[in-house]
LUMTIRO-589782 format. One record per atom (N, C-alpha, C): residue in three letters; y, x, z. Coordinates in steps of 0.001 Angstrom, whole numbers, padded with zeros to 6 digits, always signed. Layout:
BEGIN
ALAYXZ;...
END
This chain:
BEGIN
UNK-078613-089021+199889;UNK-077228-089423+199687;UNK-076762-090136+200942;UNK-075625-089992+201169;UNK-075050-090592+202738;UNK-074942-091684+202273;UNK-075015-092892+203215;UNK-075034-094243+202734;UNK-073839-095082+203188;UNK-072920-094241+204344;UNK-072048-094305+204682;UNK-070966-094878+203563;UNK-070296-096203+203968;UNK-069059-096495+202646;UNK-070200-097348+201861;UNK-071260-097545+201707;UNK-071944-098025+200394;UNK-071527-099636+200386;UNK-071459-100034+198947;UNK-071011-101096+199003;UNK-072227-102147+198745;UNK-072886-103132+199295;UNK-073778-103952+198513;UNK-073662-104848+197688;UNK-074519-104690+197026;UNK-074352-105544+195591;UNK-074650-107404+195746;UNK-073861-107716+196920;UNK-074417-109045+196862;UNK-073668-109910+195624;UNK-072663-109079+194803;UNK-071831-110284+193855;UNK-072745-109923+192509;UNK-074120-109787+192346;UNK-074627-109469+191356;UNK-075122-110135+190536;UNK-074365-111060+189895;UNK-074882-111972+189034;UNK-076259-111711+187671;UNK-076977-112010+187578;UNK-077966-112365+186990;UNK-077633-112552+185727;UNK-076701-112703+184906;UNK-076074-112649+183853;UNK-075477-111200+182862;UNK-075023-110583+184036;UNK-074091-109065+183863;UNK-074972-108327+182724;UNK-074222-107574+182254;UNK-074783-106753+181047;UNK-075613-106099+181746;UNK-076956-105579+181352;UNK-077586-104431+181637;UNK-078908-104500+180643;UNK-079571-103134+181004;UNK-080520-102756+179904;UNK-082093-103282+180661;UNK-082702-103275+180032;UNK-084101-103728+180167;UNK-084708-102583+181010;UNK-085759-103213+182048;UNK-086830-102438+182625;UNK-087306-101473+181600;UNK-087632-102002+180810;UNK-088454-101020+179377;UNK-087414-099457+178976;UNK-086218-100717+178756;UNK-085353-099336+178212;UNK-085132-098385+179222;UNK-085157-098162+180693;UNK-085391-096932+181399;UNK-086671-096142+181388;UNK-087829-096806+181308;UNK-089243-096398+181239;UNK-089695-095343+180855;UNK-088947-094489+179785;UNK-089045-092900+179632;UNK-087962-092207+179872;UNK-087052-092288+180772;UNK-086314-091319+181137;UNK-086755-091074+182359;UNK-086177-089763+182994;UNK-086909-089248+183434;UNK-086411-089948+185046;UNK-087649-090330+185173;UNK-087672-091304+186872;UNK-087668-092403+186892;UNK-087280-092960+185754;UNK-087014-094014+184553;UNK-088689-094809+185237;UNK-089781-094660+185444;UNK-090854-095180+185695;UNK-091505-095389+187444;UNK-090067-094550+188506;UNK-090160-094892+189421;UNK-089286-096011+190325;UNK-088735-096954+189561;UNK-088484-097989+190245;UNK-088590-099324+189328;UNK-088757-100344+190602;UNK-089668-101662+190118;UNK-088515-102704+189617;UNK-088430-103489+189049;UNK-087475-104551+188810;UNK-087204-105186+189844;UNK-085672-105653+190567;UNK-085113-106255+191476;UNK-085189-105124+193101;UNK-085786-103854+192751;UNK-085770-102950+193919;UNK-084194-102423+194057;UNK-083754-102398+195371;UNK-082426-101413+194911;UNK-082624-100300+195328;UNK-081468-099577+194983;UNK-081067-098132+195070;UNK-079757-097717+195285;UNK-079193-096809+195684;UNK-078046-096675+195544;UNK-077543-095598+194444;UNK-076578-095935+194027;UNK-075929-095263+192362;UNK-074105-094707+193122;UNK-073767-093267+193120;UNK-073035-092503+193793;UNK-071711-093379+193048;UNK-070332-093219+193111;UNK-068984-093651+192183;UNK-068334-092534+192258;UNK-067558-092400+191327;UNK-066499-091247+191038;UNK-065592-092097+190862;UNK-064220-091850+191816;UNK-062448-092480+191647;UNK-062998-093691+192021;UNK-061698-094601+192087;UNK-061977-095800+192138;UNK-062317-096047+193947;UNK-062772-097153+194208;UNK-062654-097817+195776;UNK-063483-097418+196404;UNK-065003-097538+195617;UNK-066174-097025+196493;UNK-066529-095366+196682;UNK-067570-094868+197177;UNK-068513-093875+197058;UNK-069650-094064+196497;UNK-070552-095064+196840;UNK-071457-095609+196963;UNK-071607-096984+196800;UNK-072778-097358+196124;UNK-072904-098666+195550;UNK-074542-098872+195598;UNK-075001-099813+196569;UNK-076498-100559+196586;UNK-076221-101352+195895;UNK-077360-100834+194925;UNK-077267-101788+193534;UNK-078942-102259+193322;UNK-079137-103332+192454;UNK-080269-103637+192134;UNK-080979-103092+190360;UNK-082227-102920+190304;UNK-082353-102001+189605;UNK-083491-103444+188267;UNK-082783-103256+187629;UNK-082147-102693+186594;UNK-080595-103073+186375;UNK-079501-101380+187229;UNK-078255-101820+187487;UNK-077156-102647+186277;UNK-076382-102645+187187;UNK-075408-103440+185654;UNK-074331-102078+185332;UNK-074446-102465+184017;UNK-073446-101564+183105;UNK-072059-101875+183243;UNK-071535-102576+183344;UNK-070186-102302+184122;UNK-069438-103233+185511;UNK-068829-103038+186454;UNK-068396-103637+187167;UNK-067114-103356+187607;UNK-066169-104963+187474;UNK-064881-105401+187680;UNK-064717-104584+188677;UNK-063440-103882+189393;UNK-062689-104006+190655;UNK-061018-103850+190086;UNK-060438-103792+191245;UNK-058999-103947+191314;UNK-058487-102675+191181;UNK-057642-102737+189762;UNK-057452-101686+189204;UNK-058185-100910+188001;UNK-059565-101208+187597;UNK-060330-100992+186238;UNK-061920-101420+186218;UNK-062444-100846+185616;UNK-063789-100774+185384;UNK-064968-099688+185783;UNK-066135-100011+186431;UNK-066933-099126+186762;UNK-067541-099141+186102;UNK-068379-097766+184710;UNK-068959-097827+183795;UNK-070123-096991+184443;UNK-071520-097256+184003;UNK-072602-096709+184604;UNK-072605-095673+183404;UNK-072894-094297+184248;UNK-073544-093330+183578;UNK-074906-093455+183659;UNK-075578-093569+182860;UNK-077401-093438+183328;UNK-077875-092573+182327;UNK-077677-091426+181866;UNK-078147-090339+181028;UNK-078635-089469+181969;UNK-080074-089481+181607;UNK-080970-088249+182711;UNK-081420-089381+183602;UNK-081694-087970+184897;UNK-082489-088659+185757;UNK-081470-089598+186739;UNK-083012-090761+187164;UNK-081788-091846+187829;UNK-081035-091209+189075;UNK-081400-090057+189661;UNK-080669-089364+190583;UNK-079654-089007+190577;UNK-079575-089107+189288;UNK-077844-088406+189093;UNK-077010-089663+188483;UNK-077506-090528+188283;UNK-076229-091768+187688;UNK-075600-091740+188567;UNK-074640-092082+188321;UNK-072900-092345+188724;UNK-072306-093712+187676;UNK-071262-093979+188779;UNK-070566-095114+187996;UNK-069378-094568+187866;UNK-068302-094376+186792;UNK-067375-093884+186618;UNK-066330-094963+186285;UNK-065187-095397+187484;UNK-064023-095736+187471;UNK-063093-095711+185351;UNK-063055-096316+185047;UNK-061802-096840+183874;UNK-061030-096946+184382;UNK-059867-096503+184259;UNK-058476-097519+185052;UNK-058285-098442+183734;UNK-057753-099391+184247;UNK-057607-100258+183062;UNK-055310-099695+182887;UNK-055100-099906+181345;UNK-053930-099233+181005;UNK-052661-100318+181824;UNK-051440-099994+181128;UNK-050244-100474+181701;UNK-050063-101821+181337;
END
């Protein structure tokens, strides 16, 4: 993946919703990365392309203009974060 545009995850609070090490552990790839390793996770719409994120990522993240919702169904190669616009 080009890394070009990637945004880093330094506003990553330790709090943010996300799922447990465990709960990736059988999907598939799901057992190749370590807790606090990052990775980068692609974006669809919205500001970024690219997002260095820390793993185990967060399920959604604020920007200006809506919400980035993590897809993580399948392998972690293919998550994407998908833009919400938030309404009128």
């Amino acid at each position: 993946m080009d890394t070009a545009g990637a945004v880093r995850a330094t506003d990553d609070p330790d709090d943010d919703p996300r799922h447990s090490v465990d709960w990736y552990r059988d999907l598939p790839g799901g057992r190749s990365l370590r807790a606090g390793q990052q990775f980068l996770i692609r974006c669809v719409d919205g500001p970024w392309r690219v997002r260095l994120e820390t793993f185990p990522p967060r399920l959604e993240i604020e920007v200006p203009g809506g919400v980035y919702i993590l897809e993580d169904d399948g392998s972690i190669h293919r998550w994407t974060y998908r833009l919400v616009p938030r309404g009128p």
